[in-house]
C-alpha positions as CSV (number, residue, x, y, z in Angstrom):
1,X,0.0,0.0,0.0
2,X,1.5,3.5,-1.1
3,X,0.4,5.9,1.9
4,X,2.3,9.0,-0.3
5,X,-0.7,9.0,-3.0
6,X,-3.7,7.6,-2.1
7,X,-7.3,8.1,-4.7
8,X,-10.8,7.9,-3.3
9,X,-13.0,7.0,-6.3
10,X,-16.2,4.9,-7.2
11,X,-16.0,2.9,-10.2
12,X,-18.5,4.8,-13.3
13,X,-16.4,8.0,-12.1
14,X,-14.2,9.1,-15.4
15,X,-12.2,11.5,-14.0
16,X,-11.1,9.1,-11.4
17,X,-10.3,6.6,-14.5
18,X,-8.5,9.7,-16.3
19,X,-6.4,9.7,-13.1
20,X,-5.2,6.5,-12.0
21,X,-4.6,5.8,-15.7
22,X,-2.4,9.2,-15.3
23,X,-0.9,7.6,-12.3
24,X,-0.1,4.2,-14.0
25,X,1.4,6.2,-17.1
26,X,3.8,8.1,-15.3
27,X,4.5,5.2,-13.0
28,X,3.5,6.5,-10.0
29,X,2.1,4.0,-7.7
30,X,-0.9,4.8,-5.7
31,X,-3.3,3.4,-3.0
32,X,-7.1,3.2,-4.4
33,X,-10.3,3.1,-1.7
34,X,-13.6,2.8,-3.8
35,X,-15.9,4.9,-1.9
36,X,-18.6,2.6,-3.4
37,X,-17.8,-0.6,-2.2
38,X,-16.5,0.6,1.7
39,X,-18.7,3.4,3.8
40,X,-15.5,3.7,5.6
41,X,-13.8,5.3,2.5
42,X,-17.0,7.5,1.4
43,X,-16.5,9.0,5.5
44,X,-12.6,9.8,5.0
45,X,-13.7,11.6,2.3
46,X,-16.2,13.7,4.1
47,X,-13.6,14.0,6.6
48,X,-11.1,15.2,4.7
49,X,-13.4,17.4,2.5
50,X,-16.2,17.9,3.8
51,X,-18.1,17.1,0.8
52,X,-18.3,13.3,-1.0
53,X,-17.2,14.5,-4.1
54,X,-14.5,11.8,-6.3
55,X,-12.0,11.5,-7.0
56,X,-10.3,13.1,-4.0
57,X,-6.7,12.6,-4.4
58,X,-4.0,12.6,-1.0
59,X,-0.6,13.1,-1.9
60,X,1.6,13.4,1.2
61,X,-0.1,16.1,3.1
62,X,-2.0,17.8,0.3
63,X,-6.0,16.8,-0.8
64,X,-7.1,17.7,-4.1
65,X,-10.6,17.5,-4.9
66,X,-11.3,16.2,-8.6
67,X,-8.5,15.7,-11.0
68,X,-8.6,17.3,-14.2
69,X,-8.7,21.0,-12.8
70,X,-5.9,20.1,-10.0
71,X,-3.9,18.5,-13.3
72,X,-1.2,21.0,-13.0
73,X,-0.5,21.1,-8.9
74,X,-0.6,17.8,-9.1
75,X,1.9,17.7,-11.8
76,X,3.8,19.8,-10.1
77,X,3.5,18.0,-6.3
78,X,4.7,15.0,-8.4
79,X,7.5,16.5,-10.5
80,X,5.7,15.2,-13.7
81,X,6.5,17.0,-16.7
């Protein structure tokens, strides 16, 4: 289990599919939690976010909500590009 990047998604959510294939692309390795399938997961979300949106995205200390418009920081947090 990676605890540096870790992806909250449910499974008919593309932008979490847009990410983890981003992830898998740049191989960066990455803990999933499907928020579907574990209340648990749907709760961290809440309590990191305060909303239940996906994908929410942990990298180290830093929680991004959705992917496509946090492209860039992540990017950046990840020294992609």
């Amino acid at each position: 289990m990676n605890d540096q990047l870790r992806i909250y998604t449910i499974p008919t959510c593309s932008d979490c599919t847009f990410a983890k294939r981003y992830f898998n692309e740049n191989n960066i390795s990455f803990s999933e939690f499907n928020c579907e399938n574990n209340e648990v997961y749907a709760k961290e979300v809440w309590e990191l976010t305060g909303k239940r949106i996906v994908p929410t995205i942990v990298i180290k200390d830093k929680v991004f909500i959705g992917f496509t418009e946090n492209l860039k920081e992540i990017s950046e947090v990840l020294n992609i590009g």
